[in-house]
C-alpha positions in Angstrom: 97.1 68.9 208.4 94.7 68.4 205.8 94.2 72.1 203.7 90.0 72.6 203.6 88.3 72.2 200.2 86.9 74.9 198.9 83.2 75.6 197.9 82.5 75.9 194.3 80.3 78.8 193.8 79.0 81.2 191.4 81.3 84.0 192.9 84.6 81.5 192.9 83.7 80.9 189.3 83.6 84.8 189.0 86.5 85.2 190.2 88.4 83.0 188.3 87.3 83.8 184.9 88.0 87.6 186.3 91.7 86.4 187.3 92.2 84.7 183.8 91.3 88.0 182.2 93.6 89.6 184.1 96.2 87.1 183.1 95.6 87.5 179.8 95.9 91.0 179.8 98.9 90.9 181.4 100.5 88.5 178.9 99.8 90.4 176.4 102.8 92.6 174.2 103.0 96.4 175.1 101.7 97.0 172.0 98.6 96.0 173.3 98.7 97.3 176.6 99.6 100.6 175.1 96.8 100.7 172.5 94.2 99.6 175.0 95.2 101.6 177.5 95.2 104.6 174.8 91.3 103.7 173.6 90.4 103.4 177.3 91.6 107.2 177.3 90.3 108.3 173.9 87.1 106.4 174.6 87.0 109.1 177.5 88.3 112.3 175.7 85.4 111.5 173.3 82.4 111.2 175.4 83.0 114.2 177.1 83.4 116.6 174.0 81.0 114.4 171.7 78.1 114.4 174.0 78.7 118.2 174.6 78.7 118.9 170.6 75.5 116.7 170.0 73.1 117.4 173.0 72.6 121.0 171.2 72.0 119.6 167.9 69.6 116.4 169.2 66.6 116.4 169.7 64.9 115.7 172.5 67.5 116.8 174.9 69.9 115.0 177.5 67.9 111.9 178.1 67.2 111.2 174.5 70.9 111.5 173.9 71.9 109.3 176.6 69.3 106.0 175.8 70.9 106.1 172.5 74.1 106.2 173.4 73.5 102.9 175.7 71.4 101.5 173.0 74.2 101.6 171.0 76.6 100.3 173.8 74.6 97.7 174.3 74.3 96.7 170.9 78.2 96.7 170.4 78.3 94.2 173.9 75.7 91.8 172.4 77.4 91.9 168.6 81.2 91.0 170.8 79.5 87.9 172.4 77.9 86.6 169.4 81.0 87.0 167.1 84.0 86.7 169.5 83.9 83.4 171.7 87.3 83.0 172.9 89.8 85.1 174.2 89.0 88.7 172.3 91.5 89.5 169.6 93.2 93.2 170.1 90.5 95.2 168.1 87.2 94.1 169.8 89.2 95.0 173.1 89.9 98.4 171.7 86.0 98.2 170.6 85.2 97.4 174.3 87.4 99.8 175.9 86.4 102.9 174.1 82.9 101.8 174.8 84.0 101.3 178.7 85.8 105.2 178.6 82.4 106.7 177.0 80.3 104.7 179.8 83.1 106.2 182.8 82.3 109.8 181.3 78.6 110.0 180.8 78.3 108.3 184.5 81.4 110.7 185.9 79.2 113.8 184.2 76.3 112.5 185.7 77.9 112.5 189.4 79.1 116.3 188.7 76.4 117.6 187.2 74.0 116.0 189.9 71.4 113.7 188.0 
C-alpha cells in the first residue's frame, strides 16, 4: 500500500519550523534550559511588582503604562529579527523569554482584574 502524500501548506510549514524549535530547545545543555527557564520566571516575577511600582508614579494611568510596555516589547521582537537570523544564541532567548514572562503577567492581571 502506497502511504498518501501530504499537502504542503502554510500550517504544515508552521508546524515544522515550530517542531525544529522545539528540537532545538531540547538539544540544548541544562545550562540553558535552566537559565531560560529561570528568565521565563523572572520575566514574570518582574511584571507583576514593576508594573505595580510604576502605574502610581506614571502618568497617565494603566493604559498609558501598558502601550509602553508593548511598545517596548515590540521593539525588542523587531530589533531580535533584524540582528539574529539563525538559530538565537542563549542571550536573545533570555531577551525573549523575560519579554514572553512580562507579556503572561500583564495579560494574567488583565484576566483577574477583569479588563
Amino acid at each position: 500500500m502506497v502511504e498518501p502524500r501530504w499537502q504542503q501548506t502554510r500550517f504544515q510549514a508552521l508546524q515544522s519550523r515550530w517542531a525544529g524549535s522545539l528540537l532545538t530547545q531540547l538539544r540544548r545543555s541544562w545550562r540553558a534550559g535552566s537559565l531560560s527557564i529561570l528568565s521565563l520566571l523572572i520575566g514574570f516575577y518582574l511584571a507583576q511588582n514593576v508594573t505595580a511600582l510604576l502605574l502610581v508614579r506614571f502618568r497617565g494611568g494603566r493604559p498609558m503604562l501598558v502601550l509602553t510596555l508593548v511598545l517596548v516589547f515590540e521593539l525588542i521582537v523587531r530589533l531580535r529579527t533584524r540582528v539574529v537570523s539563525g538559530p538565537a544564541p542563549l542571550g536573545w532567548v533570555m531577551i525573549d523569554n523575560l519579554r514572553i514572562g512580562a507579556t503572561y503577567a500583564m495579560v494574567f492581571e488583565a484576566f483577574k482584574l477583569g479588563t
